[in-house]
C-alpha positions in Angstrom: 0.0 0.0 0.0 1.5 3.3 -1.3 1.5 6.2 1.5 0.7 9.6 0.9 2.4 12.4 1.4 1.6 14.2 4.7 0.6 17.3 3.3 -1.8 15.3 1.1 -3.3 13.4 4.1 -3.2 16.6 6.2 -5.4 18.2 3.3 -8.0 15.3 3.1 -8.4 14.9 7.0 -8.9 18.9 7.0 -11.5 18.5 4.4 -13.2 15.6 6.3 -13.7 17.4 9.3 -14.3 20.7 7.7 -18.4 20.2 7.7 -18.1 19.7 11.1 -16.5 21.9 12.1 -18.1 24.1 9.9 -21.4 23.3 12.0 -19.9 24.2 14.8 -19.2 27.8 13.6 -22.5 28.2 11.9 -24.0 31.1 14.4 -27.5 29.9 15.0 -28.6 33.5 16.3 -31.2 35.5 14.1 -31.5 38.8 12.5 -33.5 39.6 14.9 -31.2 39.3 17.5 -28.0 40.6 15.6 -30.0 43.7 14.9 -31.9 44.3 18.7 -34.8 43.2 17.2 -35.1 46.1 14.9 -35.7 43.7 12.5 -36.2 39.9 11.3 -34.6 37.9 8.6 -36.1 36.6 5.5 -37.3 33.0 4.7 -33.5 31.8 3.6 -32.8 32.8 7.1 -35.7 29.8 8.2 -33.6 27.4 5.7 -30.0 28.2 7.1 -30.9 27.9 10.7 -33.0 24.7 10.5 -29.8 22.8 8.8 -27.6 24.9 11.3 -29.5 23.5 14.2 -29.4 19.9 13.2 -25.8 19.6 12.1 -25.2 21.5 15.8 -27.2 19.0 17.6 -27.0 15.9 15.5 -28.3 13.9 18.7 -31.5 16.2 18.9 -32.4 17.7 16.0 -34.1 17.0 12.7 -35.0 19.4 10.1 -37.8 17.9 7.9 -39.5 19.1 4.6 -43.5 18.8 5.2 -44.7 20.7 2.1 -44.4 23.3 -0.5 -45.6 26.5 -1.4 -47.3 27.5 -4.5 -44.8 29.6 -4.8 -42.4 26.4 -4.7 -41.0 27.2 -1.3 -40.1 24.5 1.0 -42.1 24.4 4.4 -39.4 23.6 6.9 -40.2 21.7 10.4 -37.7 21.4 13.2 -37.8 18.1 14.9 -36.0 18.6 18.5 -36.2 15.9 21.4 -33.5 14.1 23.4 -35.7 10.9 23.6 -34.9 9.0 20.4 -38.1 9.3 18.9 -37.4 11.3 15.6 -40.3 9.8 13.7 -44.2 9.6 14.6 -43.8 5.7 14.6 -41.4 6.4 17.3 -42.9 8.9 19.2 -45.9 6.9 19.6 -43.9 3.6 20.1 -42.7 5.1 23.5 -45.6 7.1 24.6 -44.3 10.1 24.2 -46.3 13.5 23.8 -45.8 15.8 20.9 -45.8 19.8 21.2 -46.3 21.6 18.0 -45.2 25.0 18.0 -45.4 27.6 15.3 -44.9 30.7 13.9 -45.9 32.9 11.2 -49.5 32.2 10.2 -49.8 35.7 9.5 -46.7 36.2 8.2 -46.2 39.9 9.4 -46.4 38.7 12.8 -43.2 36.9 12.9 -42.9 37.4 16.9 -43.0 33.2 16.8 -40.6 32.8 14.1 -37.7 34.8 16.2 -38.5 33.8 19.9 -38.5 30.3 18.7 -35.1 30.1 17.3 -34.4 31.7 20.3 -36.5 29.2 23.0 -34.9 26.4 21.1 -31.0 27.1 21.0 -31.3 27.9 24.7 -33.1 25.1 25.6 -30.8 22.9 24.1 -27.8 24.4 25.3 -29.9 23.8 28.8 -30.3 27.7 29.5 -33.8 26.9 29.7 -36.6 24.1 30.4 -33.1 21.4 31.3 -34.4 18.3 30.5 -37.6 18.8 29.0 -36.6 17.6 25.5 -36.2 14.4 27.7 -39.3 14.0 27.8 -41.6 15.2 24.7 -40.9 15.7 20.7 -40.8 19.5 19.8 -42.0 19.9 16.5 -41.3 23.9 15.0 -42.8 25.3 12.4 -40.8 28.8 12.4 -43.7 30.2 9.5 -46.7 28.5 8.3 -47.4 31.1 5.5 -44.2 31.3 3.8 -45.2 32.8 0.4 -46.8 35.7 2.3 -43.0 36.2 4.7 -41.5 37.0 1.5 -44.3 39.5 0.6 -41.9 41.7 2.6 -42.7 45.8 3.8 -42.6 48.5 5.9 -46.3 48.8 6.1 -47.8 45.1 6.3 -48.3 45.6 9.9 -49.3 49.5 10.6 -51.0 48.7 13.5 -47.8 47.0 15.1 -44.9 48.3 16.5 -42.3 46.4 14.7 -39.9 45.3 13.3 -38.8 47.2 10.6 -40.3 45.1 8.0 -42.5 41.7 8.3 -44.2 39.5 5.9 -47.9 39.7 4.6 -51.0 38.3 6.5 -52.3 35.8 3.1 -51.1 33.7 1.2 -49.9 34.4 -2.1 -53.2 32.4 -3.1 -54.6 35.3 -0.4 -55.8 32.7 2.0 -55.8 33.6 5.4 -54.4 30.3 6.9 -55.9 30.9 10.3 -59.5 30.7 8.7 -58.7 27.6 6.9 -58.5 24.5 9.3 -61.5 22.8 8.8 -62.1 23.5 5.0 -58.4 23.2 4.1 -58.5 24.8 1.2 -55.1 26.2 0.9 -52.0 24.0 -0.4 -50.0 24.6 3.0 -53.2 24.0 5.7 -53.4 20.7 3.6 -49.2 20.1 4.1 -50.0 21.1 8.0 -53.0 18.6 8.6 -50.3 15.9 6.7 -48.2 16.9 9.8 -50.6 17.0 12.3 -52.1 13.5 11.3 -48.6 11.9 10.8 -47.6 12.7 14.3 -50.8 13.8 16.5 -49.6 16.6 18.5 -50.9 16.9 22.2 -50.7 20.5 21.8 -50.7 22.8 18.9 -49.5 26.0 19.7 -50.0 29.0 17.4 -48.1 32.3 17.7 -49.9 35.7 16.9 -49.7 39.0 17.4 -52.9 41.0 18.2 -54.8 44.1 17.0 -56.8 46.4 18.7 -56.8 49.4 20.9 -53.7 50.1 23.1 -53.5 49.6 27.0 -50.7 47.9 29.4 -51.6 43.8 29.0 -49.4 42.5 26.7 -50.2 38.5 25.8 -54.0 36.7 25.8 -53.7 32.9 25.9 -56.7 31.1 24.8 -56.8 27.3 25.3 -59.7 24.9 23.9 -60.6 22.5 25.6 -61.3 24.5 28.6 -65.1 25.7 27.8 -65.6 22.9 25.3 -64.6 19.1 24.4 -63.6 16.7 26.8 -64.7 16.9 30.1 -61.5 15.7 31.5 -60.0 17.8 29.0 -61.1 20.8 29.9 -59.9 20.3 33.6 -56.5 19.9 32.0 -56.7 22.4 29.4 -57.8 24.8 32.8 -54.5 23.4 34.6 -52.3 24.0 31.9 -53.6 27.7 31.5 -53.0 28.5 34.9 -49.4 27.5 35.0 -49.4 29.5 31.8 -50.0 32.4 33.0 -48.6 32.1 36.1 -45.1 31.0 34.9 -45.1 34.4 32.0 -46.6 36.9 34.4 -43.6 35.9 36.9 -41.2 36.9 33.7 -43.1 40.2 34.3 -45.8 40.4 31.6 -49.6 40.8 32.3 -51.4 37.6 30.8 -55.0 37.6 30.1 -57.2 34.5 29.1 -59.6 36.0 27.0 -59.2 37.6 23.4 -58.9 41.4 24.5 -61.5 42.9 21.4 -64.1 44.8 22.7 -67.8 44.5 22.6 -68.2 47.9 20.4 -65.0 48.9 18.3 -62.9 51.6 19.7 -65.1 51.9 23.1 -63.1 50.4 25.8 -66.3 51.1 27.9 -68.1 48.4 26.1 -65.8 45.5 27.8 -65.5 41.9 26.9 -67.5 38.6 25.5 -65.3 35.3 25.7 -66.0 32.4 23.6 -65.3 29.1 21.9 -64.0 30.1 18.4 -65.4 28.4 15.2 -62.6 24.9 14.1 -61.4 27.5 11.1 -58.9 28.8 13.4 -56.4 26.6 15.2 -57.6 26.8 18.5 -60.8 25.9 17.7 -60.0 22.9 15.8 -58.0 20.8 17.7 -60.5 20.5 20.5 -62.4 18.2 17.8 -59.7 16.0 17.4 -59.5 15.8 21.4 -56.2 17.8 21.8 -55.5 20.9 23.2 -55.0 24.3 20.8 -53.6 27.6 22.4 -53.8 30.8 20.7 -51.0 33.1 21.7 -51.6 36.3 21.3 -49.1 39.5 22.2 -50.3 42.6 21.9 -49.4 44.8 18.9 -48.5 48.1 20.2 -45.7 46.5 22.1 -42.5 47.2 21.1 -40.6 44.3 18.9 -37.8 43.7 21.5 -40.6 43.0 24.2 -43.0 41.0 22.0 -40.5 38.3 21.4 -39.3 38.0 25.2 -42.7 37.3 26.6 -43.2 34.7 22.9 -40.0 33.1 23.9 -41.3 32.9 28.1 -44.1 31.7 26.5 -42.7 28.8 24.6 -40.1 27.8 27.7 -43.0 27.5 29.7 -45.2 25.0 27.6 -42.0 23.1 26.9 -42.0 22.6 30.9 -45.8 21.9 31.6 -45.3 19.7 29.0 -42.8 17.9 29.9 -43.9 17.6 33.7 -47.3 16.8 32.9 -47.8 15.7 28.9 -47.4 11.7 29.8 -50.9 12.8 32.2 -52.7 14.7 29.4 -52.1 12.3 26.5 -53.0 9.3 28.9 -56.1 11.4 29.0 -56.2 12.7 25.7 -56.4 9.0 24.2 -59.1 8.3 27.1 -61.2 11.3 25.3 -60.9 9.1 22.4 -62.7 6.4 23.6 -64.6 8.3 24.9 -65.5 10.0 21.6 -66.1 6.7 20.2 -69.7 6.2 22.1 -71.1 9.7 21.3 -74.0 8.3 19.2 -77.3 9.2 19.6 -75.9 11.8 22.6 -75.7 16.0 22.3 -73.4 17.0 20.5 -72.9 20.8 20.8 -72.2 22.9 17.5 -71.2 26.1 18.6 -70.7 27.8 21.7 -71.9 31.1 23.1 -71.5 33.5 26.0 -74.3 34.2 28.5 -76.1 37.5 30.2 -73.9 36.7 33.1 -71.6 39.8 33.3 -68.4 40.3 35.8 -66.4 43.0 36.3 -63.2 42.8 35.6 -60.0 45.6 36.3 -57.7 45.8 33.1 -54.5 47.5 32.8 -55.6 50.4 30.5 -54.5 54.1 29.9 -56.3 57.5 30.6 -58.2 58.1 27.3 -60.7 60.3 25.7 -63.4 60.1 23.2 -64.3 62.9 20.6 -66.0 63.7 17.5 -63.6 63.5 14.6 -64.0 66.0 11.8 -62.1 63.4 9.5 -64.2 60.0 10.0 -67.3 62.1 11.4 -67.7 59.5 14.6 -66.5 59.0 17.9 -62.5 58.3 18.1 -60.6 57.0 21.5 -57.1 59.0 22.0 -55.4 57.2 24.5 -52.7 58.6 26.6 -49.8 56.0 27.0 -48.2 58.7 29.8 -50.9 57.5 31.9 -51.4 54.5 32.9 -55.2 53.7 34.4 -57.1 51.1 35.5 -60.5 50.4 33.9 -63.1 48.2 35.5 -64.6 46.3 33.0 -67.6 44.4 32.0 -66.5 40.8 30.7 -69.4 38.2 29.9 -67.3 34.8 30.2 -69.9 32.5 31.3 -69.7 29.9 28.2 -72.5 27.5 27.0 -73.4 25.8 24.2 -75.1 27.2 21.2 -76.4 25.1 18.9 -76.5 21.1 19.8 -77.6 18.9 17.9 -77.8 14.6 18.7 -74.8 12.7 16.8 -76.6 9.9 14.5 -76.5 6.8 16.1 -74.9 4.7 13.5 -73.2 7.5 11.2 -73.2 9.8 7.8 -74.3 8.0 4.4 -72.6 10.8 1.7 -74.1 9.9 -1.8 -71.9 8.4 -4.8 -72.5 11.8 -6.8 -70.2 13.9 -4.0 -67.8 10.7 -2.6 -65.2 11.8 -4.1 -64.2 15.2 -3.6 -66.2 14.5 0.2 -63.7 11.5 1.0 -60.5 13.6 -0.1 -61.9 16.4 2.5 -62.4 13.6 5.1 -58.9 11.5 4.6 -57.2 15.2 5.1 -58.4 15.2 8.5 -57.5 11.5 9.1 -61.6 10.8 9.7 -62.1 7.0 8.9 -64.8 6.0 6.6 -65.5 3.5 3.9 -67.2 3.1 0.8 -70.2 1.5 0.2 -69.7 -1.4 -2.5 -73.4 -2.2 -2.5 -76.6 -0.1 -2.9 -79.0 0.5 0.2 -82.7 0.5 -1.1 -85.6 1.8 0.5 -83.2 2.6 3.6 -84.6 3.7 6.8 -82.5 7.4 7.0 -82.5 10.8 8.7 -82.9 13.5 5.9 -82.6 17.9 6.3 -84.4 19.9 4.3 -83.9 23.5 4.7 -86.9 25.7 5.0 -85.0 28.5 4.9 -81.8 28.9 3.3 -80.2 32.2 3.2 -76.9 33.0 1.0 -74.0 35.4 2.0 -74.2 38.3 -0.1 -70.3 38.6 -0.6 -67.9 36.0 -0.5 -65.8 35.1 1.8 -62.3 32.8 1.3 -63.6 32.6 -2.1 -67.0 30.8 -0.6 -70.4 32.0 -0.7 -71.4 31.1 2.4 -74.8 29.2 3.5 -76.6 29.3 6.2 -79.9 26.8 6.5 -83.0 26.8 9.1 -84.5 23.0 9.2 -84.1 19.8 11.1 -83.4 16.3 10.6 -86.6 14.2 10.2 -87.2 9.8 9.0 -87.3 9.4 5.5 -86.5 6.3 3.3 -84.4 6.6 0.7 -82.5 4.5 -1.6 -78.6 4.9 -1.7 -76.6 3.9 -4.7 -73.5 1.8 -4.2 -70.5 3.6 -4.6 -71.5 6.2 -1.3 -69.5 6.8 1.6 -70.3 5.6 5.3 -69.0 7.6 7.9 -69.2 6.0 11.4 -69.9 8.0 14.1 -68.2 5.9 16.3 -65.1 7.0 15.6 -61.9 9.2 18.2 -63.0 12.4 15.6 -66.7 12.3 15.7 -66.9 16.0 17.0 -64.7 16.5 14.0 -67.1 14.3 11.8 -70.2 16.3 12.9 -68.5 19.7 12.9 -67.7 18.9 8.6 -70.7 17.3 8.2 -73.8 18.7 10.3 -75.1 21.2 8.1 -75.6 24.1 10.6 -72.4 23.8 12.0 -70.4 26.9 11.8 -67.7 26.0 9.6 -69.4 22.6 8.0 -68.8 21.8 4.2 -72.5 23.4 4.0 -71.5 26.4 5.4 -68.9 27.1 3.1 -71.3 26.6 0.4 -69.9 23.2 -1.1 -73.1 21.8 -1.6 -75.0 25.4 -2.7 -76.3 23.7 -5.6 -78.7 21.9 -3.8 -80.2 25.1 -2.6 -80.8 26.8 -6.0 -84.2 26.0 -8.1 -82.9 24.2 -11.2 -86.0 24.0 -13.0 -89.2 25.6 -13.5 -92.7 25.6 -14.2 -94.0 28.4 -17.1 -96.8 30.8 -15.3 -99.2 29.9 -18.3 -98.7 26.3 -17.4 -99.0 27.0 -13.5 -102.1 29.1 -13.9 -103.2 25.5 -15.6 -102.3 23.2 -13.5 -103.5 25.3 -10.5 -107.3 25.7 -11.6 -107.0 21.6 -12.5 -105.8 21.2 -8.9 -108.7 23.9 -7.3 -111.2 21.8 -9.5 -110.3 18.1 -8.0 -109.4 19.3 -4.3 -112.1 21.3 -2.3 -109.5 20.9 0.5 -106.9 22.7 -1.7 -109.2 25.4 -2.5 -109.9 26.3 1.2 -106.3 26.2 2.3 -105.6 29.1 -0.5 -108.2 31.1 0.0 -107.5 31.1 4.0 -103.5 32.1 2.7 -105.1 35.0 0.5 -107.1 35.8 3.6 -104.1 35.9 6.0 -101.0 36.7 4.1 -100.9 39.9 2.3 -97.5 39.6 1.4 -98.2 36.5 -0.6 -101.7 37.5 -1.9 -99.3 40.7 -3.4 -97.4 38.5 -5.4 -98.3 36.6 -8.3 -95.1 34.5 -8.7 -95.8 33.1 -4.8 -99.3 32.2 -5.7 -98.5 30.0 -8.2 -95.7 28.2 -6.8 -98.1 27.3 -4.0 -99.6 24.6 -7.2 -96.4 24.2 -8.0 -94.5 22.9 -4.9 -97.6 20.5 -4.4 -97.3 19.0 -8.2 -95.5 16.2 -9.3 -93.3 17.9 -11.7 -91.7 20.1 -8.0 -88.0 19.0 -7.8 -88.5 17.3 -4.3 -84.3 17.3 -4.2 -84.5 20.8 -3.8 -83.3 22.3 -0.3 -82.4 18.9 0.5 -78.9 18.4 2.3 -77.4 15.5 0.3 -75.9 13.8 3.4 -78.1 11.4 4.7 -78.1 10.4 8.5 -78.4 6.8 9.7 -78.9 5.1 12.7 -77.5 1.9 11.3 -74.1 0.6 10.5 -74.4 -0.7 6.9 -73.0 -4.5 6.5 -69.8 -5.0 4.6 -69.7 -7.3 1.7 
């Protein structure tokens, strides 16, 4: 064996070790910090430091590719845990409970993005949280709506006080991300639910910045379930909150736990109303899926340096809750699924609401007035940040539910004609259902019928929204092979009922996917309907009262000729009887498999 030269094998060992070492010097600092968090770094910034991290910390840290824009940027997830378990498959092998953190959902709020590089290097260089890592997988996503970071300005934000330039709040599609959970329309929610199915986090975590009026608190946490879900849930949703808040106001910050908007616009005076948001944001969602969701929330007229601090306290101290008590909560978390599996035939609430019940709350505020503005012509609040003040508030936090609604008792029949583009909506969510190979004649079903259904004027997401009056009532139908059955019994029937129960706030029918069963498709002539009704009068005595009682009692419709005859007409044969009909079907039955 020939030798080489020791300057040759100098050279090579150099270049061996030069990646590593190379690591090593790769600063994984921000921008943001570089700079006093004047400012934050673009989206290559995201892409140097997740490769920085893991070739720092080989032994606990991943960085993963989950998606892509449509733009044709990567979406980049950091996977951090010093317990081995680098994959789902692992993570679940050992019991071990997942935090999801991340940043940038509205991309000019990239207070997330910064204090999470930030929480994370100290973490694992054991400055903060030693040993939670141990004990949990920390999955970040530093931004969510990448395509929108890049939209980069001055002005995004003009209601924020810094940094010197941020990202958009949309998409470049011009989704807002945080209204599209359960309809997942947009490319990236559909990448994120991917993630969130393929490794079931305990606890998403979803880093904002607030709008509003300006006054001394400076972060709102809002965790579901606390008013809704899971009983057992809630009591731990409750814990978690307290040691939330508890843990960041001992950093020095003033933590509410309600979303700090008030009643009227601009009129501190008005107070507060709490609530359950809708599943289209975050923290609504996950409560259907029998995990926890937290909106974080600092407040917007905070300055960038302090915004980040109390985002970064904020992430240390769920890293610690969960790694003291996460192998409790998903040991109850996968009780709630069972649980959720024997909801059948029980109330299932659809929305939530506050009640009369009002408290008054004090609230770190500052000495204000209100006068007439000779620019917008109405009453404008000029607050005095010299001053602070405190203002005793009404809040109205008392939370009950709205609309409820029994599950079926067996599950969902979805026709043939929609199964398709209905089962690619449900496998996004990771909801189990099947397909029917054979047909169901003459079933016994539960059918909805609108008597009223009322279309959004201006659309919203690119839906024309749909809201229907009517009920669920016994009909028997006949179902062609080839339809979907969706079981109720299930860990995600909240989630099954909140896509599928027509009246639900965010359901498929309320974002107007099925509108077209709503809309008169055919007609009858008013020649032909002045015909058919004096045939009808002739036969039906009956008939003939029953109109002439309407004329009587109903001036509106005695004014209008049109109404008149579609009374004949909606009791002919020729009326569409699929009209206002909901074309998901209800049964109390499981169908047989063949």
């Amino acid at each position: 064996m020939r030798l080489l030269p020791c300057s040759v094998a100098l050279l090579l060992a150099l270049a061996l070790l030069a990646p590593a070492a190379h690591a090593q010097d790769t600063p994984l600092d921000t921008v943001s910090e570089r700079s006093d968090f004047a400012r934050t770094g673009r989206y290559d910034e995201v892409i140097r430091l997740c490769d920085a991290f893991a070739q720092r910390h080989p032994d606990a840290v991943r960085c993963v590719d989950f998606g892509t824009t449509p733009e044709g940027r990567p979406m980049k997830a950091l996977v951090a845990t010093r317990s081995g378990a680098f994959t789902p498959e692992q993570a679940r092998a050992k019991d071990i409970p997942v935090l999801l953190v991340q940043g940038g959902i509205h991309a000019g709020e990239s207070d997330g993005k910064d204090a999470g590089f930030l929480a994370l290097r100290q973490v694992l260089d054991g400055e903060a949280a030693p040993g939670a890592l141990e004990r949990q997988v920390l999955l970040f996503v530093p931004v969510f709506n990448i395509d929108g970071h890049e939209r980069f300005g001055r002005w995004n934000r003009p209601n924020q006080r810094g940094p010197e330039e941020m990202g958009w709040r949309t998409t470049a599609q011009n989704y807002n991300l945080n209204r599209d959970y359960l309809k997942a329309d947009a490319p990236e929610m559909q990448a994120m639910l991917a993630l969130v199915q393929a490794w079931d986090p305990l606890l998403y975590v979803d880093l904002h910045v607030t709008d509003g009026a300006k006054f001394r608190h400076d972060v709102s946490y809002q965790i579901e379930p606390v008013h809704a879900g899971d009983m057992q849930l809630r009591k731990d949703g409750l814990a978690l909150r307290g040691a939330l808040v508890d843990a960041v106001a001992a950093q020095g910050a003033h933590p509410l736990t309600f979303y700090p908007s008030f009643v009227v616009e601009d009129d501190p005076a008005s107070g507060f109303v709490d609530g359950v948001a809708p599943p289209r944001f975050s923290h609504g969602y996950f409560q259907l899926r029998n995990r926890f969701g937290l909106l974080v929330e600092t407040h917007s007229w905070k300055e960038y340096p302090v915004r980040v601090k109390i985002t970064r306290d904020t992430i240390v101290a769920v890293l610690d809750q969960i790694a003291r008590h996460g192998s409790d909560w998903l040991r109850d978390a996968h009780a709630a699924d069972g649980r959720a599996t024997k909801l059948g035939g029980k109330p299932v609430a659809l929305d939530w609401k506050a009640t009369d019940k009002v408290r008054t709350v004090d609230f770190l505020g500052y000495a204000y007035t209100r006068t007439l503005s000779d620019i917008s012509g109405t009453l404008m609040t000029h607050y005095d940040e010299n001053t602070p003040q405190l203002w005793r508030l009404p809040l109205r936090d008392e939370i009950v539910p709205g609309r409820s609604v029994a599950a079926p008792k067996g599950g969902y029949l979805v026709p043939a004609a929609h199964a398709a583009w209905v089962g690619a909506k449900l496998a996004q969510h990771g909801v189990d259902f099947r397909r029917l190979d054979a047909a169901l004649p003459a079933a016994k079903v539960e059918a909805f019928r609108a008597g009223q259904a009322t279309f959004d004027a201006t659309s919203v997401e690119g839906h024309q929204r749909l809201a229907l009056e009517g009920a669920w009532k016994p009909e028997t139908r006949d179902v062609a092979a080839g339809a979907l059955f969706v079981p109720i019994a299930q860990p995600k029937a909240r989630l099954v009922m909140a896509l599928l129960e027509p009246q639900a706030p965010d359901a498929l029918a309320a974002w107007g996917e099925f509108n077209n069963a709503f809309e008169r498709k055919e007609y009858m002539e008013p020649y032909v309907a002045e015909e058919v009704a004096r045939a009808m009068l002739a036969k039906d005595p009956a008939l003939r009262a029953r109109f002439e009682q309407k004329l009587r009692d109903d001036a509106d419709f005695a004014a209008n000729p049109r109404a008149r005859l579609d009374f004949f007409y909606r009791l002919h044969p020729s009326w569409d009887e699929r009209y206002n009909l909901y074309p998901v079907l209800r049964t109390a039955r499981v169908p047989a498999t063949h």
